[in-house]
C-alpha positions in Angstrom: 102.7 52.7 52.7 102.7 49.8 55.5 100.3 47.1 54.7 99.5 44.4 57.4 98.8 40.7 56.3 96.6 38.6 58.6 96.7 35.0 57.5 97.1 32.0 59.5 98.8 30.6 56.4 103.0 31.1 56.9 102.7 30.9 52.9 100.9 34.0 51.6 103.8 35.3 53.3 106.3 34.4 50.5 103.6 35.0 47.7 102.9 38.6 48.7 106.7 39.5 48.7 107.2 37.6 45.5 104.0 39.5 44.0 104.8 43.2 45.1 108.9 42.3 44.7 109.0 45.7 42.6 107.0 47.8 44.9 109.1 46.4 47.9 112.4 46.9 46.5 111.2 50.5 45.6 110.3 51.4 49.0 106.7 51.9 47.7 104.7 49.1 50.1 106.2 47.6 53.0 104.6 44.3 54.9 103.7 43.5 58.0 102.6 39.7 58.4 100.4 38.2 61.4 99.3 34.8 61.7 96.2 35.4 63.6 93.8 38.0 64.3 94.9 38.2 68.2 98.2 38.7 66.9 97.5 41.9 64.7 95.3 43.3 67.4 98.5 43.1 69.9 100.4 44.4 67.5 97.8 47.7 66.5 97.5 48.0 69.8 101.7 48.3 71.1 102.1 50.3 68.2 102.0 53.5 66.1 98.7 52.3 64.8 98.9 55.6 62.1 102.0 53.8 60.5 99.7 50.8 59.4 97.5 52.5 56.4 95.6 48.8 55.2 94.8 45.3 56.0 94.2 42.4 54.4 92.8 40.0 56.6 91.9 36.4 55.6 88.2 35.4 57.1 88.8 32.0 57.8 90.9 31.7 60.7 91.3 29.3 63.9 90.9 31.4 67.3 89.3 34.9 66.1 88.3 35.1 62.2 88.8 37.7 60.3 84.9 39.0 60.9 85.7 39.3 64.1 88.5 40.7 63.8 86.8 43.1 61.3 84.3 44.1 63.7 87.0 45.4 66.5 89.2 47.0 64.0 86.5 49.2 63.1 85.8 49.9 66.4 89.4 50.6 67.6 90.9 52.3 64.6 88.5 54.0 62.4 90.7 55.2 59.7 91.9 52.2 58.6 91.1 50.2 55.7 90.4 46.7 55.9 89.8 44.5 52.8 88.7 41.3 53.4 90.2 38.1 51.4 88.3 34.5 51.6 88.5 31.4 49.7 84.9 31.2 50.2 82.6 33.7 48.2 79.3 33.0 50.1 76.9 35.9 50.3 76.4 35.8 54.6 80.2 36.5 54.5 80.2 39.4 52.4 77.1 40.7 53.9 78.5 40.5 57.5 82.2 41.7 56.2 80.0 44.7 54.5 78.3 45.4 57.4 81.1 45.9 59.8 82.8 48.0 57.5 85.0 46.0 54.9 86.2 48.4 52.2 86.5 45.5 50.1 85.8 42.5 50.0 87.8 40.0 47.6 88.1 36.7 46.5 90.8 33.6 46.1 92.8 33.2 44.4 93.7 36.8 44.5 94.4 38.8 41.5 97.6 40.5 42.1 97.4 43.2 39.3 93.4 44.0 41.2 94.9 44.5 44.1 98.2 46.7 43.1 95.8 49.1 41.6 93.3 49.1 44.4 96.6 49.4 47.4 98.2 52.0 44.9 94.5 54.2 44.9 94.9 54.5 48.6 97.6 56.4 48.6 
């Protein structure tokens, strides 16, 4: 399964291969990182979109956030899945994300083990 990682933090790159270490080495998840939402939309967009199955997208970016982002995702490519991450857990967010289509929406600092189990149900 290829997850994409949208998160203008270079960091969460590290922590998400540290994390899933086990899953990568097992060839169950690979990752694909951006550092901005214009990014990941180039990238869907030059693409096999199909290969991508889920993203996780930060909200609170500089440029386009991760509503946005959100918003044109769902337009553009259906079928994917999109959970939301924020450090922020303010009820407009959640309400917007919801409304554009989030199929999740979760919370800093992430629980790793959550999250495992809810990537490993998409499968």
């Amino acid at each position: 399964m290829k997850v994409m990682v949208v998160d203008d933090e270079e960091d969460i790159q590290s922590l998400f291969k540290q994390k899933f270490r086990k899953e990568i080495k097992a060839g169950q998840i690979q990752f694909h990182f951006c550092l901005s939402a214009e990014a990941a939309l180039n990238y869907l967009e030059n693409q096999e979109e199909a290969s991508i199955v889920l993203i996780l997208s930060d909200i609170n970016m500089p440029g386009m956030n991760g509503l946005e982002l959100l918003r044109i995702l769902k337009e553009k490519f259906p079928d994917l899945k999109v959970f939301m991450i924020t450090a922020y857990g303010d009820e407009k967010n959640y309400q917007t994300a919801i409304a554009y289509g989030a199929d999740d929406y979760i919370t800093k600092p992430v629980n790793f083990d959550s999250l495992k189990i809810k990537i490993i149900n998409l499968q």
